[in-house]
C-alpha positions in Angstrom: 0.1 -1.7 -24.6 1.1 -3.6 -21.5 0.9 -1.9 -18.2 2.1 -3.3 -15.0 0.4 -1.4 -11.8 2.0 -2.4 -8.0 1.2 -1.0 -4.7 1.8 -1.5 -1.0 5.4 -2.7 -1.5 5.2 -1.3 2.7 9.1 -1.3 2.6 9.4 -5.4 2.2 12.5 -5.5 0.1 12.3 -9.5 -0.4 9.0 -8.9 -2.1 9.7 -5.9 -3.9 12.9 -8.0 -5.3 11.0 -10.9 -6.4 7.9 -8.8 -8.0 10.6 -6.7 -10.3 11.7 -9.8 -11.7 8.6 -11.0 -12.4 7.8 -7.6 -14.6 10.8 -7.8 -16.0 10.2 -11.2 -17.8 7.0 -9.7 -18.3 8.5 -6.4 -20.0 5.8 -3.4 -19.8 5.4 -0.4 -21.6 4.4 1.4 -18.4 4.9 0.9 -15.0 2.9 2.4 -12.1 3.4 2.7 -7.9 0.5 3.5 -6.9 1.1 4.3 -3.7 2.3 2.6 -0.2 5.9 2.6 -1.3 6.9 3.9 2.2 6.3 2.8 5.6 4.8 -0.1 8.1 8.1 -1.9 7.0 11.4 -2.2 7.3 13.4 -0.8 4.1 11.8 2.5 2.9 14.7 3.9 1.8 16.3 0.5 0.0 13.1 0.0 -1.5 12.8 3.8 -3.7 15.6 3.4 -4.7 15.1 0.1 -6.0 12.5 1.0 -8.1 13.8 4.1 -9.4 16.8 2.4 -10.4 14.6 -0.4 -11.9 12.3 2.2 -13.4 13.3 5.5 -13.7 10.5 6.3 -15.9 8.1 4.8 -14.0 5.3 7.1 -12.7 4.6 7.2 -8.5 1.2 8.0 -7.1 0.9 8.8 -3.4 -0.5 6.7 -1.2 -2.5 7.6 2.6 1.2 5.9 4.1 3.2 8.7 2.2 0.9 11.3 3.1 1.0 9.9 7.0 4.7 10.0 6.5 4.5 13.9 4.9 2.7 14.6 8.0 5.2 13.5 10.2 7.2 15.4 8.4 5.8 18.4 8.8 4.0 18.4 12.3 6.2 16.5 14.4 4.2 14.4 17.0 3.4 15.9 20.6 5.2 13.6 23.1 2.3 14.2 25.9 -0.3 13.2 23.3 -2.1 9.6 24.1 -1.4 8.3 20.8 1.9 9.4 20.3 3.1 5.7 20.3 1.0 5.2 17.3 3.3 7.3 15.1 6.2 5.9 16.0 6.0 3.5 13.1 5.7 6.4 10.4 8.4 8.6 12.3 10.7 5.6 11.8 10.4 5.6 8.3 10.6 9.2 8.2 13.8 8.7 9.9 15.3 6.5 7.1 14.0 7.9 4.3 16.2 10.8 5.2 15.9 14.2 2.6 14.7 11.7 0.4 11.4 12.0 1.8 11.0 15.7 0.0 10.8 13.1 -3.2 7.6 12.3 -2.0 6.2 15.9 -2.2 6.2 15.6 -6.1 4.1 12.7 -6.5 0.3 12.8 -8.0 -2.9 11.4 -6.5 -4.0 10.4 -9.6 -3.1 9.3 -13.0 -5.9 9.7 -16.1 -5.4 8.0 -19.2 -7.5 9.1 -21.9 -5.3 9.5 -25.2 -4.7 5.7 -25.6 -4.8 3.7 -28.9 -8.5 2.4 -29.9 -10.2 5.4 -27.9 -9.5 3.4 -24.6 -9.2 5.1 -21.3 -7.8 4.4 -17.4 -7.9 5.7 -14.2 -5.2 5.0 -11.8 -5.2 5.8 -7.4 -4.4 4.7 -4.8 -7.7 4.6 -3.1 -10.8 6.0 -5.1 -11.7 9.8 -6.3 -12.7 10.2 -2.8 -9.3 9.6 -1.2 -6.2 7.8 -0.6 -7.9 6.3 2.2 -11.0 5.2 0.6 -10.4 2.0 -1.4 -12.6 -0.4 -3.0 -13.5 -4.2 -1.9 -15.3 -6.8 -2.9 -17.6 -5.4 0.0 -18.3 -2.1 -1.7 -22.0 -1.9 -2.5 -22.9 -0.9 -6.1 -24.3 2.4 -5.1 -21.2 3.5 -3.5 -19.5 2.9 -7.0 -20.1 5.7 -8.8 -18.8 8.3 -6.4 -15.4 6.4 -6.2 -15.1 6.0 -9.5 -15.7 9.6 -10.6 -15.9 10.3 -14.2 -16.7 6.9 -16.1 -13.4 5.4 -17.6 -13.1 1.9 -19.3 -10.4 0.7 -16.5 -10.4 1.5 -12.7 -7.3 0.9 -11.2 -7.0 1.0 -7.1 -5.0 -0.1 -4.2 -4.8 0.7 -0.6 -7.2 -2.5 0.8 -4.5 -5.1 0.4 -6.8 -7.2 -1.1 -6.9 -8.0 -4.9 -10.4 -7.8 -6.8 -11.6 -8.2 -10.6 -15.3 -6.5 -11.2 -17.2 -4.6 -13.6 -19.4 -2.3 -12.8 -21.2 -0.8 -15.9 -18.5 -0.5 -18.7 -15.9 -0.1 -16.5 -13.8 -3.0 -15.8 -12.9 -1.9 -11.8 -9.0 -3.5 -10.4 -7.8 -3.3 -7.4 -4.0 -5.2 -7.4 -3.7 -5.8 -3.7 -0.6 -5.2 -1.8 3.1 -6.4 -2.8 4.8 -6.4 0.7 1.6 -6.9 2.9 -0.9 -8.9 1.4 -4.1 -9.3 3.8 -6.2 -12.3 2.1 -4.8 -15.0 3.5 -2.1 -15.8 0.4 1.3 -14.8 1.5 2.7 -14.6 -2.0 3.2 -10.7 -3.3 0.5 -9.4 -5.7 0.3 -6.9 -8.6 -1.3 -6.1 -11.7 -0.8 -6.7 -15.3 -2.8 -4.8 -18.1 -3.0 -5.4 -21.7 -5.2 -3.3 -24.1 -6.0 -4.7 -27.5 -8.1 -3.2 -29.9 -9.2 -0.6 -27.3 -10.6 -3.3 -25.1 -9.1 -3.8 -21.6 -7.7 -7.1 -19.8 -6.5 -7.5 -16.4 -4.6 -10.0 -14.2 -3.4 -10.5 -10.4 -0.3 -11.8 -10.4 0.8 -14.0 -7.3 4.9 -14.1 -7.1 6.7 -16.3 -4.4 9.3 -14.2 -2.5 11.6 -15.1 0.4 9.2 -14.1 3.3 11.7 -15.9 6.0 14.3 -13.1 5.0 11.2 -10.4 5.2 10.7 -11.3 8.7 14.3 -11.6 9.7 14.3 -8.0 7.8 12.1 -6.5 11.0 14.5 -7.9 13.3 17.6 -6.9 11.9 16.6 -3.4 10.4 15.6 -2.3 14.0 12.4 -1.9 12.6 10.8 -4.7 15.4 12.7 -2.8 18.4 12.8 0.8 17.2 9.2 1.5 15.7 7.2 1.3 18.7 4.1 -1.4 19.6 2.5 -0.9 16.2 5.4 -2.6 14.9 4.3 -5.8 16.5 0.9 -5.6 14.8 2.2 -4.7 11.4 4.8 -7.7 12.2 1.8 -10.0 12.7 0.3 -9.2 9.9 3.4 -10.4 7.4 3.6 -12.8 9.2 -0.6 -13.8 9.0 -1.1 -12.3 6.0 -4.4 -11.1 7.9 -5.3 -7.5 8.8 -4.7 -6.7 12.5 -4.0 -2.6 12.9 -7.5 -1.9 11.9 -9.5 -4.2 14.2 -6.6 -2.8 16.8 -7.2 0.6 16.4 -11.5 0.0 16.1 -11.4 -1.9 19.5 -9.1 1.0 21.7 -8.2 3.8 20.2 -11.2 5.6 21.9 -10.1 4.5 25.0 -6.5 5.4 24.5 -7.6 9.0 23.6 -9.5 9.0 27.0 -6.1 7.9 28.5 -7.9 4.8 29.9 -5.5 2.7 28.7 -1.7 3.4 26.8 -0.7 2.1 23.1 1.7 -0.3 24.7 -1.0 -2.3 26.6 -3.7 -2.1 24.3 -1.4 -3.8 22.1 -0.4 -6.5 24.6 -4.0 -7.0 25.5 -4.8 -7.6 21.6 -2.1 -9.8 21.5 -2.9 -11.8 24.7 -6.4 -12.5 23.5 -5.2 -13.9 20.5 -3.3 -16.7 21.8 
């Protein structure tokens, strides 16, 4: 059995493009999105419907960005509210996913594989059993392992961190494939994962694929995503362009002062970005 996992595609259609090929060649019995399809990104919309054309028997997980967009969805932001501006981003994609973002509402949290040949078994999420929001890193102590990986299966697949990892803890051989549209490791190329059981017994691989990120970037401009999305678009632009995490030492640095009103989104952001230059 070959199983080919990706996450995080974030809306980058160049990436997205280039990682379908790649599976392709590769030819999978199953794929899964696990999650992060939508938002932070320019093509939301372009890039569902990619995939489902691509796979239309693939199986989607939901990620934290498709529950943020949900929410949006459902309790539309107060405009007096300090962090209004932080939304914007999510309400963008919101805007362009159209009706298509009641698709959305019939995705699972979790996929559990445990009728596979050789007695072999796999988990799949987005984050962990704790959450779509609590992923696994290379920093996660050992003792924090068993409550995020719940009931003991032989493969562990996550997401959400944007940064790949290989480790076993125990018997379980623990994945998580990284991000397709927004890598955060320092390597620009998109990442995903490829699984192969034999004989019951588990292997996994990152694959790196080259993509066109010059057309991703023009893709923020031209989209209207750059423009349209508010000030959180220039962080998540920073990061494509970096490859480096920048929203969450933004938000860790001033998001308590911008709920004391101390200081607005838009300036917090042109203060991060001052300091960096």
């Amino acid at each position: 059995m070959k199983l080919a996992v990706l996450s995080d595609i974030h809306g980058n259609l160049p990436a997205l493009s280039a990682v379908l090929d790649d599976i392709a060649r590769w030819n999978p019995d199953r794929v899964v999105v696990n999650g992060d399809l939508v938002s932070r990104g320019p093509y939301s919309l372009h890039c569902l419907r990619l995939l489902q054309t691509h796979f239309p028997e693939g199986r989607y997980l939901t990620g934290n960005h498709e529950t943020y967009v949900l929410h949006c969805a459902d309790h539309p932001a107060d405009p007096d509210s300090p962090t209004r501006d932080i939304d914007r981003f999510a309400d963008w994609a919101l805007r362009q996913l159209g009706s298509a973002v009641e698709e959305l509402r019939a995705w699972g949290d979790h996929l559990d594989l445990t009728d596979l040949a050789g007695g072999a078994s796999a988990h799949i999420t987005h984050g962990s059993r704790l959450g779509n929001r609590d992923g696994i890193s290379a920093r996660t102590a050992d003792e924090d392992l068993p409550a995020k990986l719940g009931e003991p299966r032989d493969l562990f697949v996550g997401s959400h961190t944007h940064k790949p990892l290989l480790r076993r803890f125990n018997e379980t051989l623990v994945v998580n494939t990284g991000s397709v549209g927004q890598p955060m490791d320092g390597d620009a190329r998109a990442a995903y994962g490829r699984f192969t059981l034999n004989d019951g017994v588990w292997q996994a691989e990152i694959v790196r694929v080259v993509y066109d990120k010059a057309q991703a970037e023009r893709d923020f401009v031209e989209s209207g995503f750059l423009a349209e999305a508010g000030p959180m678009a220039k962080l998540i632009y920073l990061e494509l362009q970096q490859s480096q995490a920048h929203l969450g030492p933004w938000r860790r640095t001033y998001l308590d002062a911008i709920k004391a009103r101390e200081i607005t989104v838009a300036d917090a952001v042109e203060v991060y970005l001052q300091a960096l230059r």
